[in-house]
PyMOL commands that place a pseudoatom at each C-alpha (Angstrom):
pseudoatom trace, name=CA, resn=UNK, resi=1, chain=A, elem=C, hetatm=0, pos=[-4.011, 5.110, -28.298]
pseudoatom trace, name=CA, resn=UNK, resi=2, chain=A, elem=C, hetatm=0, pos=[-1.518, 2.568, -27.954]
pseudoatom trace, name=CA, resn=UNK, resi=3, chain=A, elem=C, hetatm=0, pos=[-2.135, 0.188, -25.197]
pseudoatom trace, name=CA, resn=UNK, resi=4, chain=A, elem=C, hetatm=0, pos=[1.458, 0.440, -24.548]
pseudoatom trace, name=CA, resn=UNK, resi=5, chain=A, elem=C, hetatm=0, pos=[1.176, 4.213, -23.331]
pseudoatom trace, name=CA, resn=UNK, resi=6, chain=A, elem=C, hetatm=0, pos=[-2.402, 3.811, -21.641]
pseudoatom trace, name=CA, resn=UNK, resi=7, chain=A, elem=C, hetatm=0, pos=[-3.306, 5.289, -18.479]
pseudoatom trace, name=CA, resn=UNK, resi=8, chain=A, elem=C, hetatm=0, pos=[-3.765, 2.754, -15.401]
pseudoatom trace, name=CA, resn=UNK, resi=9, chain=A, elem=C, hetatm=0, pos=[-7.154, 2.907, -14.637]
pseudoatom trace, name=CA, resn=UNK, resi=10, chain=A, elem=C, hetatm=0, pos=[-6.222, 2.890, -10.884]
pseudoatom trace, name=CA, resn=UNK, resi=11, chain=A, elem=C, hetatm=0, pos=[-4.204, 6.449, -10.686]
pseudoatom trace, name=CA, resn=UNK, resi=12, chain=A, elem=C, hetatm=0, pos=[-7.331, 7.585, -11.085]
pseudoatom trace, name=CA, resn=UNK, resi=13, chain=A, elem=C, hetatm=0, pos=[-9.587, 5.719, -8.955]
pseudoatom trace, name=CA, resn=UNK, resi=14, chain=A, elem=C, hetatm=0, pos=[-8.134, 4.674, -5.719]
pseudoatom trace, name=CA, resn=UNK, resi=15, chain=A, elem=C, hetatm=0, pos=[-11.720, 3.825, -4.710]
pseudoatom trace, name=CA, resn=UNK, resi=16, chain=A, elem=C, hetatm=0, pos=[-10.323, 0.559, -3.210]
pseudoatom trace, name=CA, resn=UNK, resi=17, chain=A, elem=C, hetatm=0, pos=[-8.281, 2.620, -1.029]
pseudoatom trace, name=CA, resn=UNK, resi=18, chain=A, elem=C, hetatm=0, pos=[-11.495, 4.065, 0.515]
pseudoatom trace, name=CA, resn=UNK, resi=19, chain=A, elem=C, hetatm=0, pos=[-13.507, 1.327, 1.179]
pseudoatom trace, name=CA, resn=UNK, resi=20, chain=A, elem=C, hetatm=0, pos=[-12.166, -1.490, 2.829]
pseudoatom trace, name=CA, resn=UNK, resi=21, chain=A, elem=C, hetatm=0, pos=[-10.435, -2.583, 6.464]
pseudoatom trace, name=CA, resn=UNK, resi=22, chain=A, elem=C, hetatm=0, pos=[-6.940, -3.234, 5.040]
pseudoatom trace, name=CA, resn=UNK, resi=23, chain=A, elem=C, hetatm=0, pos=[-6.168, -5.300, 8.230]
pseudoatom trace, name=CA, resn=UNK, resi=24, chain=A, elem=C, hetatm=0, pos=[-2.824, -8.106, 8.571]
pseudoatom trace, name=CA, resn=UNK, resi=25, chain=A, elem=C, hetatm=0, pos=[-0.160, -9.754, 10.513]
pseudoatom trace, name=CA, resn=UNK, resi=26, chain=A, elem=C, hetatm=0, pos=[1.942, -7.158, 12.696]
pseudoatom trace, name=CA, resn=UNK, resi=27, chain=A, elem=C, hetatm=0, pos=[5.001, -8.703, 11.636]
pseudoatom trace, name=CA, resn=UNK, resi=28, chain=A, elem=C, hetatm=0, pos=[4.636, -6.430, 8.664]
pseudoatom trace, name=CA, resn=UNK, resi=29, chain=A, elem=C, hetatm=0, pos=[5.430, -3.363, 9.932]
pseudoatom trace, name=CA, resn=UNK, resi=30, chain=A, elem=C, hetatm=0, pos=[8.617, -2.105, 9.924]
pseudoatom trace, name=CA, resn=UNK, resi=31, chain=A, elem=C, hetatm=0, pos=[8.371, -2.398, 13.775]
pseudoatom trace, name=CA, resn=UNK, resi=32, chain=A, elem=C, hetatm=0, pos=[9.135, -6.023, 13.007]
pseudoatom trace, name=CA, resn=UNK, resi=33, chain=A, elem=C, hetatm=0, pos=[12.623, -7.558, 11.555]
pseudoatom trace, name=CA, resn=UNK, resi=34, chain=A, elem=C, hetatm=0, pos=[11.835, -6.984, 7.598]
pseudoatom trace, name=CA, resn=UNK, resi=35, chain=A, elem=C, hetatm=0, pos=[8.247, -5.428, 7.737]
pseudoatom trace, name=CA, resn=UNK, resi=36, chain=A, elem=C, hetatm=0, pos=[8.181, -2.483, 5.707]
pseudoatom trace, name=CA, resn=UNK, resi=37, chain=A, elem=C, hetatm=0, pos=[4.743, -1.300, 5.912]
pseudoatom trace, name=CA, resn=UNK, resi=38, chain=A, elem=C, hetatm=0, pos=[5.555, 1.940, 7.968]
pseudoatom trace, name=CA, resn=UNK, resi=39, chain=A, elem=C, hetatm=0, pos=[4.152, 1.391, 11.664]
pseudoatom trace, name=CA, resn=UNK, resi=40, chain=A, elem=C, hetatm=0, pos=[3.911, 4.984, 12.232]
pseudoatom trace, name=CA, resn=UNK, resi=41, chain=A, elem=C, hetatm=0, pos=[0.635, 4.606, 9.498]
pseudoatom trace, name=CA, resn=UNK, resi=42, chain=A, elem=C, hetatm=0, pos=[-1.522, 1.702, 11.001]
pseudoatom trace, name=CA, resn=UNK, resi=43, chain=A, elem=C, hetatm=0, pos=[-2.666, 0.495, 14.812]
pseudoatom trace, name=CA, resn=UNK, resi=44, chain=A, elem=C, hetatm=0, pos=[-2.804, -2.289, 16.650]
pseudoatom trace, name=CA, resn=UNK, resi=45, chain=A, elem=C, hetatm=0, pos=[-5.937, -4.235, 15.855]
pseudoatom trace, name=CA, resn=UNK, resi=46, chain=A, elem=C, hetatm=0, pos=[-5.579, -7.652, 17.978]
pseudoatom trace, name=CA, resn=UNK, resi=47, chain=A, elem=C, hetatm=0, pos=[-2.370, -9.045, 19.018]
pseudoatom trace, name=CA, resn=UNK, resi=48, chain=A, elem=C, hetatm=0, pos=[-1.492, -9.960, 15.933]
pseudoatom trace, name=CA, resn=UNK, resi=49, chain=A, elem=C, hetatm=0, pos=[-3.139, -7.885, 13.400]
pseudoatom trace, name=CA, resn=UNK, resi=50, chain=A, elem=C, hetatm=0, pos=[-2.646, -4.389, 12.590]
pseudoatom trace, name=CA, resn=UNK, resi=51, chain=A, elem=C, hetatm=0, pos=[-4.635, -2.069, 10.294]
pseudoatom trace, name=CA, resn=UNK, resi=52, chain=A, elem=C, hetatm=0, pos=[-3.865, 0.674, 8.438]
pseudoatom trace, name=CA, resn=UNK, resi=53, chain=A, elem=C, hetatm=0, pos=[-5.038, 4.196, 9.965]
pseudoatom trace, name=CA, resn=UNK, resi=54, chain=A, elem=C, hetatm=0, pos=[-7.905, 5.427, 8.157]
pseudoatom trace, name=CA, resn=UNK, resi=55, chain=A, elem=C, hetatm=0, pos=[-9.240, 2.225, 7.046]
pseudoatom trace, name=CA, resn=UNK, resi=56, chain=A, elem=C, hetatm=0, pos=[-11.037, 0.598, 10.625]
pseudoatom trace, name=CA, resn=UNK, resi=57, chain=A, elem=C, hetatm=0, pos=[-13.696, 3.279, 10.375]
pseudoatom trace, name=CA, resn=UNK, resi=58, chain=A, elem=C, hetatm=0, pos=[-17.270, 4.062, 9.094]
pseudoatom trace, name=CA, resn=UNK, resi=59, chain=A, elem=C, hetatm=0, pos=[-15.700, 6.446, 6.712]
pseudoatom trace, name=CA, resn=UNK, resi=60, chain=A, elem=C, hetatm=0, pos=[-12.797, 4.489, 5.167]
pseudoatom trace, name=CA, resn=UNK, resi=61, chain=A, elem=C, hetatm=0, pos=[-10.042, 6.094, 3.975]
pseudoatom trace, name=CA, resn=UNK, resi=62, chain=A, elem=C, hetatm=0, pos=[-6.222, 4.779, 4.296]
pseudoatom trace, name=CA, resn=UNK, resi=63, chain=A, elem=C, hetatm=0, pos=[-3.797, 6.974, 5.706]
pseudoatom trace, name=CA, resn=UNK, resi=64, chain=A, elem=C, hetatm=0, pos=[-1.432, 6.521, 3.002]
pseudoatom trace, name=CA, resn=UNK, resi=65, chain=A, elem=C, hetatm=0, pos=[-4.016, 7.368, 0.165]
pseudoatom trace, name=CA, resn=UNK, resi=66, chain=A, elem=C, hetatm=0, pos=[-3.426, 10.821, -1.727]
pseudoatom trace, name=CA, resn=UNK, resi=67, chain=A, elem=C, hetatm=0, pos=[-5.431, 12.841, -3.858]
pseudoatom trace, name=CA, resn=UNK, resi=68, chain=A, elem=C, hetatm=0, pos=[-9.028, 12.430, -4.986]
pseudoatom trace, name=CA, resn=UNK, resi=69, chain=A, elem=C, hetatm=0, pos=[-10.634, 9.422, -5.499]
pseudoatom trace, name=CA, resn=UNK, resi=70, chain=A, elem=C, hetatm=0, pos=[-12.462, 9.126, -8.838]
pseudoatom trace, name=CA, resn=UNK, resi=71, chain=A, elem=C, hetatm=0, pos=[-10.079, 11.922, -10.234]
pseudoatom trace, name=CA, resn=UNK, resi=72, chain=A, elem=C, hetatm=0, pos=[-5.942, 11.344, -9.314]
pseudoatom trace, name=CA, resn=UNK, resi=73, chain=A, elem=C, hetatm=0, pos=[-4.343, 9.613, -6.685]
pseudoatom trace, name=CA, resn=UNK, resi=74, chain=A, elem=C, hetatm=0, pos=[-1.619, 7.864, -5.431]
pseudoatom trace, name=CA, resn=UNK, resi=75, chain=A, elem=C, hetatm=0, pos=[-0.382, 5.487, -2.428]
pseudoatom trace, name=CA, resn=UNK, resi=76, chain=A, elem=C, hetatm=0, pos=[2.361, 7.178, -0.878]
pseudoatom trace, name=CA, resn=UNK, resi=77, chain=A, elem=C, hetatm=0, pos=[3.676, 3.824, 0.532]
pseudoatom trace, name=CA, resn=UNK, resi=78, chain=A, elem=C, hetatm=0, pos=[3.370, 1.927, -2.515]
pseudoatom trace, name=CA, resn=UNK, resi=79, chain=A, elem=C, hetatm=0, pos=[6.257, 0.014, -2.427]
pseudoatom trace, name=CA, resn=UNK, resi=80, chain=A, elem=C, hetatm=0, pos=[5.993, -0.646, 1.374]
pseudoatom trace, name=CA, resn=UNK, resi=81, chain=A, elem=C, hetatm=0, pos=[2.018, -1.672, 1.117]
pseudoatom trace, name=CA, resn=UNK, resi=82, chain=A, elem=C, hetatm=0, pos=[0.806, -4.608, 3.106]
pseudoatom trace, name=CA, resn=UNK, resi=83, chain=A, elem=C, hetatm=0, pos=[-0.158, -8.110, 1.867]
pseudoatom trace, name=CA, resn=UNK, resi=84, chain=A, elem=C, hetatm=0, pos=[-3.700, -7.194, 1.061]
pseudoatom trace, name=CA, resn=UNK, resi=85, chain=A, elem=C, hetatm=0, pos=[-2.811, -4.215, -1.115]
pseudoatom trace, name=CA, resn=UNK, resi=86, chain=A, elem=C, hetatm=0, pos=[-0.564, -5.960, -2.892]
pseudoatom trace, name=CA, resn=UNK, resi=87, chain=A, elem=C, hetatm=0, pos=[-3.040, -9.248, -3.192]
pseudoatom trace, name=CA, resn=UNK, resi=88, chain=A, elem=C, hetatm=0, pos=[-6.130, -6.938, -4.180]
pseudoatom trace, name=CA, resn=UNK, resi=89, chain=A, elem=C, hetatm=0, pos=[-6.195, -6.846, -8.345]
pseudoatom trace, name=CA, resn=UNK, resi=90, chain=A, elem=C, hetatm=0, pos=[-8.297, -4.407, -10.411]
pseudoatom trace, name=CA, resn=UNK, resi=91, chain=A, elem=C, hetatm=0, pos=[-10.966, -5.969, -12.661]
pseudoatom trace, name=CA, resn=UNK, resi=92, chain=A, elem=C, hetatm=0, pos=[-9.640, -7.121, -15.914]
pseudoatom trace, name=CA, resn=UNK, resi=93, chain=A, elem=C, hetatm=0, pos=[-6.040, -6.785, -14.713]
pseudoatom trace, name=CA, resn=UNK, resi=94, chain=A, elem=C, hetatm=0, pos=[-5.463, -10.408, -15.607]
pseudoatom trace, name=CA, resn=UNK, resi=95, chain=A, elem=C, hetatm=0, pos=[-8.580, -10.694, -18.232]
pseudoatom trace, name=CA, resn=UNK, resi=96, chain=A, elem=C, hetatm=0, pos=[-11.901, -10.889, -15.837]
pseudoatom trace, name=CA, resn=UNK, resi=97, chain=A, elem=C, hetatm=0, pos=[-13.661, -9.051, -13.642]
pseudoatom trace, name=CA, resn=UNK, resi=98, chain=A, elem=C, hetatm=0, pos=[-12.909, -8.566, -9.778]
pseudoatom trace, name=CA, resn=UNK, resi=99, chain=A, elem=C, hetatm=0, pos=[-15.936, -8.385, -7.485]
pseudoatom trace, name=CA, resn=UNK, resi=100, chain=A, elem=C, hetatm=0, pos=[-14.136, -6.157, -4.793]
pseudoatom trace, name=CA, resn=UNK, resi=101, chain=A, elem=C, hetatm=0, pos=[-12.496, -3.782, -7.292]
pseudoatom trace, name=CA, resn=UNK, resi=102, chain=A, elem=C, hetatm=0, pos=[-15.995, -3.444, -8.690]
pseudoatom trace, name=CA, resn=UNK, resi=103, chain=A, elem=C, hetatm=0, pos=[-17.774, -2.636, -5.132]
pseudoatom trace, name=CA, resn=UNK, resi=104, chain=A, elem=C, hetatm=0, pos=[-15.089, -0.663, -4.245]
pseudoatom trace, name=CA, resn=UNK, resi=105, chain=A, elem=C, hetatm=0, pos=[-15.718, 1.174, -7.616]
pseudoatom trace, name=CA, resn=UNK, resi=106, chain=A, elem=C, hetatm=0, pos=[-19.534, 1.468, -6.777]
pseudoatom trace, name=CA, resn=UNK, resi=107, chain=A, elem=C, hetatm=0, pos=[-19.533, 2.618, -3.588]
pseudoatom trace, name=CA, resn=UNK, resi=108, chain=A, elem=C, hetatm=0, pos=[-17.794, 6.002, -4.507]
pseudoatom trace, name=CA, resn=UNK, resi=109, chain=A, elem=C, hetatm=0, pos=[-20.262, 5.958, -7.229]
pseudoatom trace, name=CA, resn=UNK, resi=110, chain=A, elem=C, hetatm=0, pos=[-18.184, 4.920, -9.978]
pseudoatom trace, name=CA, resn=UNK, resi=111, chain=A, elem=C, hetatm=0, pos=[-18.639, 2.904, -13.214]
pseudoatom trace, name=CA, resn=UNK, resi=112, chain=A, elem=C, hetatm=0, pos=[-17.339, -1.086, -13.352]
pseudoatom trace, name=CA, resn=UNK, resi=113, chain=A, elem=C, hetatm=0, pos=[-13.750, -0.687, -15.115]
pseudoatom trace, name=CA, resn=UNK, resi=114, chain=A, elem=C, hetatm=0, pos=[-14.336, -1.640, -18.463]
pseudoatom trace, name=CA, resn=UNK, resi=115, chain=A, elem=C, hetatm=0, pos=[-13.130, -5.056, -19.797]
pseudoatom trace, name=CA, resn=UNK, resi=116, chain=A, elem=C, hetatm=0, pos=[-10.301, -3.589, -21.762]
pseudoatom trace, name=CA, resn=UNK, resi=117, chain=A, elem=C, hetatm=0, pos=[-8.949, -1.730, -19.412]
pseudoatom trace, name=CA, resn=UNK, resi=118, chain=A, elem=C, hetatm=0, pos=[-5.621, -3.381, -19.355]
pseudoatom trace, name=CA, resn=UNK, resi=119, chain=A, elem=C, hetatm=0, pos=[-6.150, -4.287, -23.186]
for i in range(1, 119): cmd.bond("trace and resi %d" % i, "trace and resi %d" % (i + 1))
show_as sticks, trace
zoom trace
């Protein structure tokens, strides 16, 4: 298959999605002058962190996550996602391997992406 027209590994994952605290600065929000992560979808974690809802809680899962993860999913936000969305990286995006996207893998009991994943 062409690498042109392959898949992205992480429409059908979303794993990171469902296992970490995706926690940041209020400002943000959409509550704030040019947030646009949607304030309706996280809470107040200090004074000047928020979190998303779903995601400050033994069984992870962010509010804005849809579908199944391991199978087909989406972020129905995506555009709008908060700093440490946008910072986190799947393994092998940029040609090596990502520690978190690989726990975050593991801990829904799926494989390591393989290294030419975004070949």
């Amino acid at each position: 298959m062409d690498a042109t027209h392959r898949k992205n590994p992480c429409v059908s994952c979303g794993a990171c999605c469902a296992a970490f605290r995706v926690s940041f600065y209020w400002a943000e929000t959409d509550a704030a002058p040019g947030g646009r992560v949607p304030a309706g979808m996280t809470e107040q974690l200090t004074t000047h962190l928020a979190v998303m809802r779903g995601t400050d809680r033994i069984d992870i899962r962010c509010v804005a996550l849809e579908g199944e993860v391991g199978r087909a999913v989406r972020c129905c936000i995506y555009a709008e996602r908060p700093t440490p969305c946008r910072d986190l990286e799947p393994s092998w995006l940029h040609g090596k391997r990502n520690d978190q996207c690989d726990r975050a893998r593991a801990r829904h009991g799926l494989p390591p992406l393989p290294a030419d994943s975004f070949a």
